[in-house]
N, C-alpha and C positions, 0 to 999 in steps of 0.2 A: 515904691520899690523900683531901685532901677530895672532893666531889663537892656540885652543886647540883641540890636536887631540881624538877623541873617539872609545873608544876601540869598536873591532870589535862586540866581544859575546856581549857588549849592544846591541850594532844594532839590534843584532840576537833575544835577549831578547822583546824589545818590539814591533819588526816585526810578532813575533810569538805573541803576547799580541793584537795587532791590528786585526790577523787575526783571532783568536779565538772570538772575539766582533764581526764580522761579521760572521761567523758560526752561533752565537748564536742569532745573530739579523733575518736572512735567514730563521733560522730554528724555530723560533717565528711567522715570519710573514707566512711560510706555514702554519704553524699546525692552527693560526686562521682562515685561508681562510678552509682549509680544515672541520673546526670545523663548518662552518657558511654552507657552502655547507650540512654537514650532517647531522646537528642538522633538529630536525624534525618541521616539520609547522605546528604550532598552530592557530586554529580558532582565530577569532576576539573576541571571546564572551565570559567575562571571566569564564563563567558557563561550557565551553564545557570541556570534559575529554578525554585523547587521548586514541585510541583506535585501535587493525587492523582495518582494514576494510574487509567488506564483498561484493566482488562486483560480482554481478551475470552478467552471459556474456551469450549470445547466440551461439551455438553450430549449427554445419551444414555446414560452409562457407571453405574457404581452404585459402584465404589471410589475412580476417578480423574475427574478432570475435567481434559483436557489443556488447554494453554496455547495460544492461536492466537497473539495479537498482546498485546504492552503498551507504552504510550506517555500520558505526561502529556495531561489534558484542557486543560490550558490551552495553547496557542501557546507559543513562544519568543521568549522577550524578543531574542534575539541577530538570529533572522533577522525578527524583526516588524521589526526596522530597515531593511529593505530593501524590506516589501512597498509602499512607496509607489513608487519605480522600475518597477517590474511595474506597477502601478494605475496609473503614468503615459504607458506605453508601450501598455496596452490604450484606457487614456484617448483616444491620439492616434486608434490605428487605427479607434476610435468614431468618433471626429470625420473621419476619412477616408470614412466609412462601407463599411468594408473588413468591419467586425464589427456586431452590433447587444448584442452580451454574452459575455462570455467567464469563464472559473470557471478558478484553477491551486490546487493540491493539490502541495506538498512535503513531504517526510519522511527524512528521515536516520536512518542505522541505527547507523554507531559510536558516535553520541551520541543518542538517540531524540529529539529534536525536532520540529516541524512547523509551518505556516501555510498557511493556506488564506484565499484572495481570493473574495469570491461564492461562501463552501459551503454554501449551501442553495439556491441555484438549483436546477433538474433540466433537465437536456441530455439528446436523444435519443443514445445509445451506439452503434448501428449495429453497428458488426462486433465491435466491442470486447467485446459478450458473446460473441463465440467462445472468449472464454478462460475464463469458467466452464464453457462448454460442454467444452472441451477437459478441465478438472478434472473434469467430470462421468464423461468417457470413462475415463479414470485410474481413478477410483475405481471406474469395470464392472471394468475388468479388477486392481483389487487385491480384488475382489470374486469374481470368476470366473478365472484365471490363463487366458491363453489368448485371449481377447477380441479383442485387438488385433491378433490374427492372423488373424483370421477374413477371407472374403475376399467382394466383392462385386461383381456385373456392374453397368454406369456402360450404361444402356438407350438412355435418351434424355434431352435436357433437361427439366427442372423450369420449368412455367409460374408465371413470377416478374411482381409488376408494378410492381418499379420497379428504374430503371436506374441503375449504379452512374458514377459519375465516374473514380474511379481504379481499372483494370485490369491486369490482371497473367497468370498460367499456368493454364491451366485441366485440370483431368479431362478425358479424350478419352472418346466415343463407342465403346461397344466392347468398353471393354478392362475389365480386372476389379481390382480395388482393395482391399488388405489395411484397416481402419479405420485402423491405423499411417498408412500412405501418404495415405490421404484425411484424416488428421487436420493430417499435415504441409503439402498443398493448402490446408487451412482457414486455419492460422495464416499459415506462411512468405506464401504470395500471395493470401490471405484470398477465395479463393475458393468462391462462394457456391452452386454447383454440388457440390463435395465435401461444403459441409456442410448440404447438403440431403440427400445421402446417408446422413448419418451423424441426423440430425434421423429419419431411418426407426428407426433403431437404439438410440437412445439411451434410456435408461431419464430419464422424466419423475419418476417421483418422488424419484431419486436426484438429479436436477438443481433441481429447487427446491428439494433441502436444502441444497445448495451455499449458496441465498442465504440461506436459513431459519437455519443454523446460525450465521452471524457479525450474526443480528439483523434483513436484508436481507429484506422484502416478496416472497411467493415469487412468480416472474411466472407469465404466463399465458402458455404454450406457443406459442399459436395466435393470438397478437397481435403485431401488424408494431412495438411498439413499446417500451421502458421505460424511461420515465424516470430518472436517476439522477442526483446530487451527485459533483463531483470526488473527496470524499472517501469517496465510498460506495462509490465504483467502486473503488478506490483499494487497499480492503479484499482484491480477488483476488490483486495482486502481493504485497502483505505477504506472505499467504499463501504464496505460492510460494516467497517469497526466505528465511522463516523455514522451509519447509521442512515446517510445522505443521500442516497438510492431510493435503496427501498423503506417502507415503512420501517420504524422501528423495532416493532414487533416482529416483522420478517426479518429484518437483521439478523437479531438475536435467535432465531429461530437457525437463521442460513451457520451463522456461525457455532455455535449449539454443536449443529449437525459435524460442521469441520472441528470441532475437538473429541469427535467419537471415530476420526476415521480410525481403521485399528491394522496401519502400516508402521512395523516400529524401526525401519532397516536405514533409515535417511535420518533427517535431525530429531527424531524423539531421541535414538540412539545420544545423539550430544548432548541434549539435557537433562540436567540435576533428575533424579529420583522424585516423581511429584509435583514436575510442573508441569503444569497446562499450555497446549496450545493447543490452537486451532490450524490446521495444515494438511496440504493438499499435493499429491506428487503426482509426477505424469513419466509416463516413457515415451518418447520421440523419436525422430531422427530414422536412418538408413540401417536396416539390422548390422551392417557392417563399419558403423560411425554410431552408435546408438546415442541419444542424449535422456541425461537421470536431470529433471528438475523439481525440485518442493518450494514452497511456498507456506509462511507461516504468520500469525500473531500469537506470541508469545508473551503470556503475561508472568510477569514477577513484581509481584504486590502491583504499586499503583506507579510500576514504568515498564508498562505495554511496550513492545515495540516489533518491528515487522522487520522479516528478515525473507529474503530470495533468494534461493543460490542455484543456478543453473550449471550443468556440467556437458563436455562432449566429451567421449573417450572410446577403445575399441572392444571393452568390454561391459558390457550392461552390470552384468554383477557385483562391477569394480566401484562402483560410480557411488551409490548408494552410503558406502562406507567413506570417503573421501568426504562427502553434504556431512557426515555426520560429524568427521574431525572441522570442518572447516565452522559446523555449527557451539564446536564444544569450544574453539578459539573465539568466535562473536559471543558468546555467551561470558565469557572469563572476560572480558572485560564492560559488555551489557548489563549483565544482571547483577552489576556492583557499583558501576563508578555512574550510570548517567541518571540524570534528576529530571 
């Protein structure tokens, strides 16, 4: 059989052509794996905007550094589409002179999101810091087991000099009060008599680390007043509803407690017939500038989300109603469109 012989240099020609096809194939199928590895992970949702993230860790520990909160620094593009409705509806009540300033702080948990209207203002908090105080008590007794059982005689009244607007059940004269029972006086009817009591008992350094620890300026015990940002304040519910504080069990105890409070003049008023939340108001400020602020987690089904709305105005009575429309507006579009 004949046969024809093939020069060498072809050989050489498409041995080299061969091998250069798979260089080029090798070096395709890295660079996608590589690209899939680093491309970055997009929510499900297609409203969300990518963002760093800001994740606040706890400090103290020498192996672990636990996780408190984490949530995008930038806003949401989805609900920024709304805050001008909220800016137009505090707008008016300005123009009413019902308000002289008002600050709202929102945040969603099954999609982490948030906006904030006026978040650097600072608003007097009033009673509202009962609830790092209440965190404060929690962590005595995951501290000491037993704490909370402790029991304490209720003597006389506490000389106070200034008067509250909204009233509710008070500690009796008399009688003797586990901290448990006086803590529940504090939050449920945010009575200021129970937590003058507990104000005897409370350990001061463990309660400025409450604020020390998520970043928060420690206050001053002994001053009628502290300033604070809707979204600063904002910082204690995370806390609770993440469970990241305190034990979980106290969580759910602490926040328990905050859906029994039985104030209905601020945003229960704004919400539906039937829904739960857990929320917390204070009165602040100069009796002649007085500031109404509440504080909420708000569940509707399985899109929790946290709402602050802080107000200044020249009437205290006014105030209360104002949180309520401003909560029936965040609601009408929360408790329907976000995922």
């Amino acid at each position: 059989m004949l046969t024809k012989k093939v020069p060498f240099y072809y050989l050489l020609v498409v041995s080299a052509f061969f091998l250069l096809l798979m260089s080029v194939g090798v070096l395709f199928y890295k660079n996608k794996s590589v690209a899939a590895v680093e491309a970055p992970i997009e929510t499900s949702t297609a409203h969300s905007n990518l963002c760093d993230l800001n994740a606040k860790r706890l400090n103290g520990y020498q192996f672990i550094k636990p996780l408190l909160y984490a949530e995008p620094y930038c806003e949401s593009q989805f609900l920024a589409s709304y805050k001008h409705e909220i800016e137009s509806l505090i707008g008016a009540y300005k123009s009413k002179g019902d308000i002289t300033s008002a600050a709202v702080y929102i945040r969603t948990f099954a999609n982490p999101q948030w906006i904030a209207i006026n978040e650097t203002e600072k608003f007097s908090p009033g009673s509202l810091l009962k609830v790092p105080e209440m965190m404060t008590l929690y962590k005595m007794e995951e501290a000491k087991p037993g704490f909370l059982k402790k029991t304490f005689l209720y003597e006389k009244p506490f000389v106070t000099h200034r008067n509250t607007t909204f009233n509710s059940n008070h500690i009796q004269v008399g009688k003797t009060y586990s901290v448990q029972e006086l803590i529940r006086y504090m939050i449920v009817y945010s009575d200021n008599e129970a937590t003058m009591m507990l104000n005897q008992v409370i350990d001061r350094n463990m309660f400025n680390k409450v604020f020390s620890d998520v970043g928060l300026k420690e206050p001053d015990f002994n001053s009628n007043d502290y300033p604070m940002s809707a979204p600063d304040y904002s910082v204690f519910f995370k806390e609770l509803f993440n469970g990241s504080y305190l034990t979980m069990e106290h969580s759910e105890a602490c926040m328990k407690l905050l859906t029994e409070s039985d104030f209905e003049e601020g945003m229960m008023g704004g919400l539906p017939s039937g829904c739960m939340a857990a929320h917390k108001f204070g009165e602040g400020g100069p009796e002649n500038a007085p500031n109404f602020c509440e504080s909420a987690m708000i569940y509707t089904g399985n899109k929790p989300f946290l709402l602050t709305i802080m107000t200044k105005g020249a009437d205290m009575k006014k105030l209360p109603n104002v949180v309520k429309e401003i909560t029936k507006k965040v609601y009408a579009v929360m408790g329907t469109t976000v995922s």
